[in-house]
N, C-alpha and C positions, 0 to 999 in steps of 0.2 A: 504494500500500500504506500505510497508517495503523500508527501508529507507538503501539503502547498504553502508556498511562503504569501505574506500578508501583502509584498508589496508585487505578487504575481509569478508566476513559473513556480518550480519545487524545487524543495530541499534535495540536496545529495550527499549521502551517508558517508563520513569519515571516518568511526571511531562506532565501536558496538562491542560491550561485554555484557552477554546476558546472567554470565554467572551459574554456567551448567553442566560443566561440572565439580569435581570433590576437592580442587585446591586452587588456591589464586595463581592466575594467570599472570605470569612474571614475564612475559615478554609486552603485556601492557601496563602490568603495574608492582610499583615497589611498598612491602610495608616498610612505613616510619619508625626509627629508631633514635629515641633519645640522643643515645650512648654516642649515634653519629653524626646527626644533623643539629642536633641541640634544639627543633623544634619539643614543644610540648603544651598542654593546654591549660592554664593557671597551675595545678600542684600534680595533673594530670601525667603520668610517664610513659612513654612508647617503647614496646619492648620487641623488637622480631622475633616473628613467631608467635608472640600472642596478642589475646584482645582483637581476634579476629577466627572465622570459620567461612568456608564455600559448602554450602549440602543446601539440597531441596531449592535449586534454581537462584537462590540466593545467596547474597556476602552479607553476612551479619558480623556487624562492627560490636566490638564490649568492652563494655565497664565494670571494672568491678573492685574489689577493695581486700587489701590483703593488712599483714602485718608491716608494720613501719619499714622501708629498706633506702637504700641509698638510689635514687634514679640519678646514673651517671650522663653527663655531659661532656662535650668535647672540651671545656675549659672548667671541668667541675665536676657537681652533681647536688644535690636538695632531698632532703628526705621526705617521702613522700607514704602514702597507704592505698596513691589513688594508679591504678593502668586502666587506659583507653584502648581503643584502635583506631590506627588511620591507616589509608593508603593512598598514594600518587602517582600518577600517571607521568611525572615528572622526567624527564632524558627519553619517552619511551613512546609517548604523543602527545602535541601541543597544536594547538592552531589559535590565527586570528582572524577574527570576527565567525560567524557563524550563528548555530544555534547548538547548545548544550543541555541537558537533559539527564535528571536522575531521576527513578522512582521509586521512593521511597515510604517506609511504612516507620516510625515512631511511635514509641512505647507509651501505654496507658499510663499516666503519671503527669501528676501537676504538683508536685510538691517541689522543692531547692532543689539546686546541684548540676540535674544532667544537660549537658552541652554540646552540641557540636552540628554538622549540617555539609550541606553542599559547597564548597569554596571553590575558584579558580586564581592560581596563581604566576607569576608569570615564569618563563621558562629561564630567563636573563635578567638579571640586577639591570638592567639597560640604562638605565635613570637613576642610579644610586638605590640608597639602602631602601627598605620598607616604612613610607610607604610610597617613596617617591616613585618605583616602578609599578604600583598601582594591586589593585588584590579587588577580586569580584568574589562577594557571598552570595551565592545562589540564591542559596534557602540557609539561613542562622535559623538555631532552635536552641530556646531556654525553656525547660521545664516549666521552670518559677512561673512562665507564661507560654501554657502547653498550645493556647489555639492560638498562638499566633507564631509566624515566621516572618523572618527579618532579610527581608532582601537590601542589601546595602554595596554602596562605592568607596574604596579607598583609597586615597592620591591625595600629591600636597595642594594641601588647598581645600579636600574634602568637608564636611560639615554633617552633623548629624542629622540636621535639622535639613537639608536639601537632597543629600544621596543615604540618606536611612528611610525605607518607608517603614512606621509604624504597626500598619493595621492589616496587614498582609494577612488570608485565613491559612492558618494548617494545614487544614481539613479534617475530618474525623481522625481522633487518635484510634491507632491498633491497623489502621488500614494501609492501602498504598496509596499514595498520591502523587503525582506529578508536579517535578520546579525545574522549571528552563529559563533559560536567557536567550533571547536573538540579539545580537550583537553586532552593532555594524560602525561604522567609522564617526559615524555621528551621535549616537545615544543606544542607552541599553533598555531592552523591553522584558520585564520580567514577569513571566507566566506561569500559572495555575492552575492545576486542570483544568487545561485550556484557555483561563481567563487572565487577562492582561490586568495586573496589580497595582503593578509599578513599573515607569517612565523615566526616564534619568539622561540628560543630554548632561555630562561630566565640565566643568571650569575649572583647568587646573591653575595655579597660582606662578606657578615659576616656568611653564611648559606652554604647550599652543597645541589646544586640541586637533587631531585624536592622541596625542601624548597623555598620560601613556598608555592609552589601550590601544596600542596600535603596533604590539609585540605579539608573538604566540605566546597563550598561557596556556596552563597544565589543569589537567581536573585532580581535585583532593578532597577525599571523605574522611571526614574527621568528627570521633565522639568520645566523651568523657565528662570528666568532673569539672564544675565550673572554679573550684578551688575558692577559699576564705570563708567555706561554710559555716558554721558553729555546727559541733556535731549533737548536740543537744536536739538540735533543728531538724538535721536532717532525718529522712524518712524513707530517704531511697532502699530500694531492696535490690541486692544484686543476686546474677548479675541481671544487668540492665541492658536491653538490646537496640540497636537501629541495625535494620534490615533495609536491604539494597535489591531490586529486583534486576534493574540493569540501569546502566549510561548510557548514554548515545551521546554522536555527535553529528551535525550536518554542516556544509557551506555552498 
């Protein structure tokens, strides 16, 4: 079935992992490791090898909570109780402009804590550090506010208040839902099953649009603890899961 674009003709498929079958496909993607990249999610640690599974058509990303340990870093490491899972498409496929696409399903829960969503990041520092080369969230999910998703723009110059939209629906928690971005040289259109959310023509401050979104970025699923909970507070029960049915990509 062909995928018609808004402003006429179809989309053409670049990028497709349906996630079928029993281990991640590593010639499209890498999991995140602390120990190497020094990413991590507030007290969140990424560990290769875990805080992830492929079975039953799906990548289910986890969180989940151990006894205190050392989550090492390339210039360190932070003692932590919290591992996530992420993974990126990173050295392996990237494109610019297009439309991108995850379906995903988010765990019953509205209490503190769980974090993570759809991101694209870019492939090259091109424009200096973060967030000067730019960072597109698909779909951000905070528990703390389970029916809503956060589609947002990062670059200098960005502003909460103009590339954050607010009021973006989830959708039913437990289910699968659809968060894409069509992405073109001029503004990002961010979509929900099927429904156009949020709009964003980017003003960078130090750059001349499309700078910078006018590099190849990477797709990155990322989930865990939002870190500085009180544990009194919290209520999460692990482990805790985001399920992935697949990504795509078109241009």
């Amino acid at each position: 079935m062909k995928l018609a674009k808004a402003s006429g003709g179809t989309w053409s498929c670049s990028f497709v992992d349906n996630f079928s079958g029993s281990a991640l496909d590593t010639t499209k993607w890498t999991a995140m490791d602390t120990s190497l990249i020094g990413f991590s999610l507030g007290d969140t640690c990424f560990v290769k090898d875990k805080g992830y599974r492929v079975r039953n058509g799906q990548l289910d990303l986890i969180a989940n909570r151990q006894d205190p340990f050392l989550c090492k870093t390339p210039w360190g490491g932070f003692t932590t109780q919290n591992i996530g899972g992420a993974v990126a498409s990173a050295g392996k496929f990237s494109q610019t402009y297009g439309r991108f696409e995850a379906r995903m399903k988010l765990p019953i829960y509205t209490g503190i804590n769980l974090h993570g969503g759809y991101w694209l990041n870019p492939q090259q520092n091109a424009y200096g550090a973060w967030p000067a080369s730019g960072e597109i969230d698909v779909a951000e999910w905070f528990s703390a506010f389970a029916d809503k998703m956060y589609p947002s723009l990062h670059y200098t110059g960005s502003t909460l208040l103009a590339d954050t939209k607010f009021d973006c629906p989830a959708g039913l928690a437990g289910a699968f839902h659809r968060y894409a971005v069509e992405w073109s040289a001029t503004k990002m259109d961010f979509i929900y099953d099927g429904r156009l959310c949020f709009s964003r023509s980017w003003a960078p401050l130090v750059q001349v649009a499309p700078q910078p979104f006018d590099k190849a970025f990477y797709h990155a699923l990322v989930w865990g603890q939002s870190g500085g909970v009180d544990p009194l507070a919290d209520t999460t029960v692990y482990p805790a899961t985001l399920s992935v049915d697949y990504v795509k990509t078109w241009y």
